[in-house]
C-alpha positions as CSV (number, residue, x, y, z in Angstrom):
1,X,0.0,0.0,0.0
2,X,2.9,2.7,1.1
3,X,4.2,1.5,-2.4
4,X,1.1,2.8,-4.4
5,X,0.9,5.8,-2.2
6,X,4.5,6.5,-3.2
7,X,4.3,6.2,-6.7
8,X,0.7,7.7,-6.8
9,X,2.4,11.0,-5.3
10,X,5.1,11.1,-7.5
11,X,3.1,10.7,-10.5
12,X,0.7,13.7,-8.9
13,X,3.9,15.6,-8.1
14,X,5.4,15.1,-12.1
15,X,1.9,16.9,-13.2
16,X,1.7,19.4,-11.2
17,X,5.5,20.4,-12.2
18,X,4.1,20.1,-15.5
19,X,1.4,22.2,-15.5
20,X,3.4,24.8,-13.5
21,X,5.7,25.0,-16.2
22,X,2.9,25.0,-19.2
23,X,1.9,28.0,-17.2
24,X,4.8,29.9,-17.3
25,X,5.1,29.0,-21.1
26,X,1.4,30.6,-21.5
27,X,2.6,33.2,-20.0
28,X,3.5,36.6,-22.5
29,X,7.3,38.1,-22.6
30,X,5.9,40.8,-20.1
31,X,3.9,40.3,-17.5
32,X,1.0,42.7,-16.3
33,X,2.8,45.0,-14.2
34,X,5.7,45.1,-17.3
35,X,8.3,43.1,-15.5
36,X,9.8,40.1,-18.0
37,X,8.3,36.7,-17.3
38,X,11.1,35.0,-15.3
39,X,12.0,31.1,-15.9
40,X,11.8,28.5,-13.2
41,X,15.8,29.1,-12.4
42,X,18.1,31.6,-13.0
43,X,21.4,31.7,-14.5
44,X,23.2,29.5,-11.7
45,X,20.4,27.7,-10.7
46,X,20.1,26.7,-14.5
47,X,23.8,25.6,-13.8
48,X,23.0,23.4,-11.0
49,X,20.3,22.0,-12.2
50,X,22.2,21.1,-15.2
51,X,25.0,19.4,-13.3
52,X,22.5,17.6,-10.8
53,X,20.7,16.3,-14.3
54,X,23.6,14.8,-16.1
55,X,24.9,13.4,-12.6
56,X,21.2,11.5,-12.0
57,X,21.7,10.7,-15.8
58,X,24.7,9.1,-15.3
59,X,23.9,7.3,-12.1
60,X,21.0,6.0,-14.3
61,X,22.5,4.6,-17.0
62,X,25.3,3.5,-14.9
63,X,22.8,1.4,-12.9
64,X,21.3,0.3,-16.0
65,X,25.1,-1.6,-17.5
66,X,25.5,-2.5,-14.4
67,X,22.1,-4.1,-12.7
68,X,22.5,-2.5,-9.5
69,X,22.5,1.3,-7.7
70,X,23.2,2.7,-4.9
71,X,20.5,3.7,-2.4
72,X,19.1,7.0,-2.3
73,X,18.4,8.8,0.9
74,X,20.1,9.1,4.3
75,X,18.7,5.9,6.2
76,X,20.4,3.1,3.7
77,X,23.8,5.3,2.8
78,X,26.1,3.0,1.7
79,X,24.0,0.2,0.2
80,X,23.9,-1.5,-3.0
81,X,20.8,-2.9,-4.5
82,X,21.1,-5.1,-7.1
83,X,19.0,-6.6,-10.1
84,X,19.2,-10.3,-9.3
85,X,18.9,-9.8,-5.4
86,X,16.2,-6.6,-4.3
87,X,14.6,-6.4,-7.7
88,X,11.7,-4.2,-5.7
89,X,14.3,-2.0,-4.3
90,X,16.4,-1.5,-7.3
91,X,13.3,-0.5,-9.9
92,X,12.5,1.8,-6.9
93,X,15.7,3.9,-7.0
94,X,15.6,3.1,-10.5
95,X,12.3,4.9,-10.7
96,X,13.5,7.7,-8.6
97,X,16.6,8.7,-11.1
98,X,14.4,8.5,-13.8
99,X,12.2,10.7,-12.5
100,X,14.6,13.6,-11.2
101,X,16.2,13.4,-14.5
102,X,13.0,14.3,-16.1
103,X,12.1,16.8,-13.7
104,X,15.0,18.7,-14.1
105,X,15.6,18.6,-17.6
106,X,11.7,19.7,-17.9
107,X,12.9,22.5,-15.8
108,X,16.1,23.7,-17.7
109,X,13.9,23.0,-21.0
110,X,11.1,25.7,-20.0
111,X,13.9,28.1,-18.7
112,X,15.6,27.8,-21.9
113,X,12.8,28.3,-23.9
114,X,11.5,31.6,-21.9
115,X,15.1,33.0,-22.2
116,X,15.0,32.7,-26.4
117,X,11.3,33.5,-26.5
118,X,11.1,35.8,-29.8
């Protein structure tokens, strides 16, 4: 059941991000009281964000060749789920990357395009 829950939030959690960032896109180059329609970051956040993404990229492909990851979170540091022995576990953090690396490429993509608007 906590399982569902988990994955039934995320899932809420992805749309909502995604219709906060439709929103801004709807959004005109000037907004009503004439200040210019911001992105979800700025400039170094864009750079952080861009680091954390290709880092969770990597950590997901390198979990994919490899058929196991590293737990994420503070109350399992140092453990290693693999494929062939937590399958639950490991499609769990697997699940997790994926869905950061979406997240925050969805973010860098709508701050990018509200930058080059013409």
């Amino acid at each position: 059941m906590r399982t569902a829950i988990y994955y039934s939030l995320m899932l809420l959690l992805g749309f909502a991000w995604y219709k906060f960032g439709q929103n801004l896109l709807r959004k005109g180059r000037w907004d009503e009281n004439g200040e210019r329609t911001e992105g979800l970051v700025g400039p170094v956040g864009l750079l952080v964000t861009t680091v954390l993404t290709c880092y969770f990229l990597f950590e997901f492909l390198r979990a994919l060749v490899r058929g196991e990851v590293p737990c994420v979170g503070k109350a399992c540091r140092m453990q290693v789920y693999t494929l062939a022995a937590n399958a639950g576990d490991y499609w769990a953090n697997m699940f997790f990357l994926a869905w950061m690396v979406l997240g925050l490429s969805y973010a860098v993509y709508v701050t990018l395009k509200i930058w080059f608007r013409t």
